[in-house]
Structure formats: structure tokens, C-alpha cells
C-alpha positions as CSV (number, residue, x, y, z in Angstrom):
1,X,-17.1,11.7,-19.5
2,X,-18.8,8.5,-20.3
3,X,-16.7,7.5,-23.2
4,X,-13.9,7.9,-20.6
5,X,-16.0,5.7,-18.4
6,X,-16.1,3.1,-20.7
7,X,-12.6,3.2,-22.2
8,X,-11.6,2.7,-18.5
9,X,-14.2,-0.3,-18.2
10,X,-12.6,-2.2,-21.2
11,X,-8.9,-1.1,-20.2
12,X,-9.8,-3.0,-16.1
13,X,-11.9,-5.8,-17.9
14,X,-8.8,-6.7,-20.0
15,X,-6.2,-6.0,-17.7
16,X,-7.7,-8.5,-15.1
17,X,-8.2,-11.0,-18.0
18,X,-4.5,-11.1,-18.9
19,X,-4.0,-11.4,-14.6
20,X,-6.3,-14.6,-14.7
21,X,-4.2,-16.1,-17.9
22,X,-1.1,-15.3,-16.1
23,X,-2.4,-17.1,-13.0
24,X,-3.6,-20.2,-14.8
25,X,-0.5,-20.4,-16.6
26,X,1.8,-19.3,-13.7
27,X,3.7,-17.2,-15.6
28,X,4.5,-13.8,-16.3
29,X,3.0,-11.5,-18.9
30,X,5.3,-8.7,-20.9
31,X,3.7,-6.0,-23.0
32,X,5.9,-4.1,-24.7
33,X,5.6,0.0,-24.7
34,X,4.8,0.0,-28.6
35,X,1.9,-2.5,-28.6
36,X,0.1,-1.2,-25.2
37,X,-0.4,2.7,-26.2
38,X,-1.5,1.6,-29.6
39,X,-4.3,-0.4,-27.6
40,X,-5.2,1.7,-25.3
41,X,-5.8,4.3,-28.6
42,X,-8.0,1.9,-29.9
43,X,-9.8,1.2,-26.4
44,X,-10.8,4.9,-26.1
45,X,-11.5,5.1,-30.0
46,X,-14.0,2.4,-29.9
47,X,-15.7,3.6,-26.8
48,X,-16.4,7.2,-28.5
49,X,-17.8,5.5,-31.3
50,X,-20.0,3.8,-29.6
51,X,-21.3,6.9,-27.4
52,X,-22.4,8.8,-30.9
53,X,-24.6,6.2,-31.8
């Protein structure tokens, strides 16, 4: 449960950074399908490697 914890963490902590870039820039911010799942993969794969240590 904490590695789920923490993947969520990282997911918020970046999800609100690409909300303040889109407000300073005042524009919008398009992610497509194919690069999103592929990070959120690696979010959660890097927050159960850090729980084993």
C-alpha cells in the first residue's frame, strides 16, 4: 500500500506542476494516450523500487 501511496504522490505532484506551467503560460497542455500510460508505468515502477530498499 505504500508504494501505491507514493506512486500517487509523484502522479498529484506532477500533474499540478504541468497545471502551474499551463497557467504561467496560459495555455493548454495535451498528453497523448501513448506517452501518459508509459509514465504512469514508470511512476509506480520507481516508487516499488524505492520501498525494497
Amino acid at each position: 500500500m505504500e508504494t501505491f501511496g507514493r506512486g500517487c504522490l509523484w502522479l498529484i505532484i506532477g500533474a499540478l506542476g504541468l497545471l502551474v506551467l499551463a497557467v504561467i503560460t496560459q495555455s493548454t497542455i495535451h498528453i497523448p494516450w501513448f506517452i501518459f500510460i508509459p509514465v504512469v508505468i514508470l511512476v509506480f515502477w520507481m516508487a516499488s523500487k524505492k520501498n525494497k530498499k
